[in-house]
N, C-alpha and C positions, 0 to 999 in steps of 0.2 A: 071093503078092504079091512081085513083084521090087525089089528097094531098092537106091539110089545115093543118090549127093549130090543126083540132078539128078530125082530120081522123081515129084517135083512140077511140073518144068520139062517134063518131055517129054507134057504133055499140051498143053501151046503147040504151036503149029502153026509149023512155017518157020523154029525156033529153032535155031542148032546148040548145040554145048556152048560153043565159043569165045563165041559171041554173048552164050549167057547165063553166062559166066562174066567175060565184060566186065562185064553188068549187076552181077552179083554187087561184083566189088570196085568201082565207081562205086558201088555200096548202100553199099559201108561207107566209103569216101572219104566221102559226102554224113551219112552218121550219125554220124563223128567216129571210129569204129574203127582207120582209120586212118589219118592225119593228115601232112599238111607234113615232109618229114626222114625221115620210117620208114625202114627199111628193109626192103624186102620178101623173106621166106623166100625161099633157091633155087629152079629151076624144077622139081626135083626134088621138094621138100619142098610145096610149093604141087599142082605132080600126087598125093602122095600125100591131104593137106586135102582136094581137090575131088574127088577119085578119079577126074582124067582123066588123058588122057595130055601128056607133056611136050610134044608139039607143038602140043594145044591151050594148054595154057598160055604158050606161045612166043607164039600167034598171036594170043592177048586180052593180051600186055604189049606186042606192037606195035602192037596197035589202042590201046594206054592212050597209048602214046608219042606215035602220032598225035594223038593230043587232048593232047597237051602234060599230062600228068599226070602220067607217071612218068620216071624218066631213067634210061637203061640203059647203060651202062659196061661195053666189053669185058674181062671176067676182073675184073669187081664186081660187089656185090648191085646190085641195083636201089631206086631213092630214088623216095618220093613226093613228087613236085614240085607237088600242088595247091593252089593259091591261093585263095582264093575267090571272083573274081574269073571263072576258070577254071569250078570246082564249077558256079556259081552257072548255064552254059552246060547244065548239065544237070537240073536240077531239075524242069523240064515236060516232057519229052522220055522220062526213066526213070523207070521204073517205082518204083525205090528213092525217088522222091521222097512214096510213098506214107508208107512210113515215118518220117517224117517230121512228117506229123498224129498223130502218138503221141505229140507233144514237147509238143501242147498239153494234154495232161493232167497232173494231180499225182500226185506218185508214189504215193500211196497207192491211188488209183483202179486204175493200172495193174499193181499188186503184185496190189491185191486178184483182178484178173482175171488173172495169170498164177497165181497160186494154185489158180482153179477148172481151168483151162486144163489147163496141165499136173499136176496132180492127176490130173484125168481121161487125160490119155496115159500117166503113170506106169503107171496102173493097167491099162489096153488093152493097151501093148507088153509088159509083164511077161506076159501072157497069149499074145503073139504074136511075139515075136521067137525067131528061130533061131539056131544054132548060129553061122553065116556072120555076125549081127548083133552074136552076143557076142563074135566075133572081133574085127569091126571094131572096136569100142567096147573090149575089151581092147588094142589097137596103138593107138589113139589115147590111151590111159590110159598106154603106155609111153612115147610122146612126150611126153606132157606132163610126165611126169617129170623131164624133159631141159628144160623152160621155166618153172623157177622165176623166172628172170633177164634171160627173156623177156617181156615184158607183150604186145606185138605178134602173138608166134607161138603165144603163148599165145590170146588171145581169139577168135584165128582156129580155132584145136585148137579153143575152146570152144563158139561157134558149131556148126560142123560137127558136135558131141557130141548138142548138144542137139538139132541138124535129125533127128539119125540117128535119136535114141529119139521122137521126136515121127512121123519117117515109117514106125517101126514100130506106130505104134497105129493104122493102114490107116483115115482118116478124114481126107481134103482139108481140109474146114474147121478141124479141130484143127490142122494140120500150119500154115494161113493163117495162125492168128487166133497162133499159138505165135511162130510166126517174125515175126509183125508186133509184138508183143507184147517179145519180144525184142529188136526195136532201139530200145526204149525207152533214153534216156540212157547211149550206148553211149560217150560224152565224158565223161562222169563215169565211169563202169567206167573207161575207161584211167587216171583220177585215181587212181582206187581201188588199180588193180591194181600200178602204181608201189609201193604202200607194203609195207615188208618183209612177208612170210608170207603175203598174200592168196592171191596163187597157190598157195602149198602148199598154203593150208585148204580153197580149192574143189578143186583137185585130191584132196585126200582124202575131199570131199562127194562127188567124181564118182564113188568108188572104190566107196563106199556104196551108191550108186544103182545100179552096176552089177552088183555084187554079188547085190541084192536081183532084179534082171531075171534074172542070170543060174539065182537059185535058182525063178524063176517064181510068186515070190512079189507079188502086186498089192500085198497091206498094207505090206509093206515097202517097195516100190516106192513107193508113196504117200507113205512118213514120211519116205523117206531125200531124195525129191524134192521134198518138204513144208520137210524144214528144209535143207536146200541155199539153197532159195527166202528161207528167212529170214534166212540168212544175205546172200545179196546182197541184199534189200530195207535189209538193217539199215545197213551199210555204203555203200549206195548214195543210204540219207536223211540219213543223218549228213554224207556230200558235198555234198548238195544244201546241206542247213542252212547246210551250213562259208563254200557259196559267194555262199548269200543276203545 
């Protein structure tokens, strides 16, 4: 099985990577990931996250600028300029707008089925990822290193983490139902992620999980991405509550 960022995308017909890596960040503009003001990573660091090259990323922040979302500044980062207003021009139109019907469930529901979910991919990829997979997932583990004080480049790294180990358990529907699953209250995560140490303690959940894959261990792969899971369920009901 060949794996990228986009391994699930190239079964689309007529898509390029620019196209769907427009779609992509329109996903997370519309889920809350990332929001009004951001600042979006280099175009460097953004090709290393989606593992293209810099000139697709070039060519989906000019198609964002077209659509009045982002603002790009010679010799600055680039700002999220979405409105909602703006968003809202896209919601029947992308695909992202699917995830979106995930907001109508309570969070328990959708804990409970990212639990069987990726339970089950834990346990698949432990058995099936390769060396070139532990790589990946080891340089994405060093980056995040570097984004404790990052919330933004962080949940982007974290995405990406979690797409990577879910497209190594070679099963479409899990890789679906994972990724849809995952843009559950991705507005509350960035509340979440704000507060001191979150990011270090998932990043040292992630270190677990990879570990456990990289020893080809399923059980452990299981436990370590078992309570990962509990840890963002815990902190992510405690938000909800806070904001009830």
């Amino acid at each position: 099985m060949k794996n990228s960022a986009f391994a699930f995308e190239k079964a689309l017909k007529n898509k390029t990577k620019k196209e769907v890596l427009v779609e992509k960040l329109i996903d997370m503009l519309i889920t809350g990931l990332l929001r009004e003001g951001d600042l979006l990573p280099s175009e460097r660091e953004l090709a290393q996250l989606f593992e293209v090259s810099r000139e697709t990323v070039r060519g989906a922040l000019t198609q964002l600028a077209a659509y009045d979302l982002i603002s790009v500044s010679h010799g600055s980062k680039t700002r999220i300029r979405a409105s909602e207003d703006a968003l809202a021009r896209f919601t029947d139109t992308f695909e992202a707008a699917r995830t979106s019907d995930m907001e109508h469930f309570d969070v328990d529901s959708v804990f409970e089925s990212r639990i069987v979910v990726e339970a089950a991919v834990a346990r698949r990829t432990a058995s099936r990822i390769d060396r070139v997979g532990i790589q990946k997932l080891e340089r994405m583990l060093e980056a995040q290193s570097h984004l404790f004080t990052s919330p933004v480049s962080f949940q982007l790294s974290d995405q990406g983490f979690h797409k990577l180990i879910s497209e190594y358990a070679d099963n479409s529907l899990l890789l679906r139902y994972a990724e849809e699953l995952y843009g559950y209250g991705l507005n509350i995560r960035r509340q979440v992620m704000v507060e001191e140490g979150n990011i270090e303690k998932s990043y040292q959940e992630h270190i677990h999980i990879v570990d456990a894959l990289k020893r080809g261990d399923p059980d452990a792969a299981e436990r370590a991405m078992l309570a990962h899971l509990d840890s963002v369920y815990r902190t992510t009901k405690e938000k909800v509550l806070g904001c009830s």
